[in-house]
C-alpha positions in Angstrom: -43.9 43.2 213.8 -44.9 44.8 216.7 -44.8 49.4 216.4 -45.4 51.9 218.7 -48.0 55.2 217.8 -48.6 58.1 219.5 -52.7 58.0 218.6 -54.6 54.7 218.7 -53.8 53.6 215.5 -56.6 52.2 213.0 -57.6 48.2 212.9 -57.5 48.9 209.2 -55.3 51.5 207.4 -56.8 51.1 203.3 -55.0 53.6 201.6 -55.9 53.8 197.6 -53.1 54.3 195.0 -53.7 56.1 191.6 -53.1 52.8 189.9 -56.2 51.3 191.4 -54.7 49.2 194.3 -54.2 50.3 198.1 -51.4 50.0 200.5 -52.6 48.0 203.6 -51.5 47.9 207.2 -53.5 45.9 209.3 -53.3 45.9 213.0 -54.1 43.6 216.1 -53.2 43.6 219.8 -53.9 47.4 220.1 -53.0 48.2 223.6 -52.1 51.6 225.5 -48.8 51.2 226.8 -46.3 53.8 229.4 -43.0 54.8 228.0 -40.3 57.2 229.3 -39.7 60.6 227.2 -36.5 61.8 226.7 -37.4 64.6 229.7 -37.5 61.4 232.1 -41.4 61.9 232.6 -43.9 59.0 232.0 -46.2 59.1 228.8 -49.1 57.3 226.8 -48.3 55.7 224.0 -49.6 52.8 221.5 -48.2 49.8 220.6 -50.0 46.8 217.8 -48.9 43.8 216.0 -49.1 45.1 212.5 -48.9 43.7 208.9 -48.3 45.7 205.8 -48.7 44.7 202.3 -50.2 46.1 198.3 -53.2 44.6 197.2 -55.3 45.5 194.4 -58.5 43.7 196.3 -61.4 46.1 198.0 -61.6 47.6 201.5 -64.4 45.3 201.5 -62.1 42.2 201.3 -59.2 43.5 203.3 -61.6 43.7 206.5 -63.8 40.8 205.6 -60.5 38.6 205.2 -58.8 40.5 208.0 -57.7 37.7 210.3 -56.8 35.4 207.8 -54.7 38.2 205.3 -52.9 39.1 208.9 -51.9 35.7 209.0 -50.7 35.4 205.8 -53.1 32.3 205.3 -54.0 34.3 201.7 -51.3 35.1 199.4 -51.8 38.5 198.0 -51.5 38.6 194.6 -48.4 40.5 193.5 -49.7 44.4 191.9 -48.0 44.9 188.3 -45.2 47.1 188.6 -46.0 50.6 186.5 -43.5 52.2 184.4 -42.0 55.3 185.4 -44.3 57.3 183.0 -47.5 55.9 184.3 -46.1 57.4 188.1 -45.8 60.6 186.6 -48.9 60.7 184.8 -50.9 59.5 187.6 -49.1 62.2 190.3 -49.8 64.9 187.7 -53.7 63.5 187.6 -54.4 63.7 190.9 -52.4 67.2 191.2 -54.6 68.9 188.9 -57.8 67.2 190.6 -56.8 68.6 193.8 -56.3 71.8 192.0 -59.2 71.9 190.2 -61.2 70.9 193.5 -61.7 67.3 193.1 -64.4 65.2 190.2 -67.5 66.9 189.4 
């Protein structure tokens, strides 16, 4: 699917979950494009082929596996859905870490 960005966007975009697995967009054909604003004037944007999925492999997989995730040529194995409680419990985890200012 190809989307537009305002910044260059990221190759990789690993984003870790409290449950242990990441939300993954990966992103080829990363090219500076010219679009019209709405005031009529000419502007720099970004525009990539990108692929999102959940995983609960590494950052270390993700971008050695890169081309061939992208392509879907390996299936990513489905994440176990967590129960409503678990959410909450892990939201309020990382709440109070933040508070507290993060593991000692």
């Amino acid at each position: 699917m190809k989307v537009e960005f305002t910044n260059k966007p990221l190759a990789i975009m690993y984003m870790k979950l409290p449950d242990g697995g990441a939300d993954v967009w990966l992103r080829k054909n990363i090219e500076q494009i010219s679009v019209e604003n709405p005031m009529g004037e000419p502007s720099e944007m970004y525009q990539a082929d990108e692929v999102y999925f959940r995983t609960n492999e590494s950052e270390e997989y993700v971008s050695e596996h890169f081309e061939d995730l992208f392509e879907g040529n390996i299936p990513v194995p489905p994440i176990p859905e967590i129960t409503l409680e678990e959410r909450v419990a892990a939201t309020e985890a990382a709440i109070l870490e933040f508070i507290m200012g993060g593991a000692e």
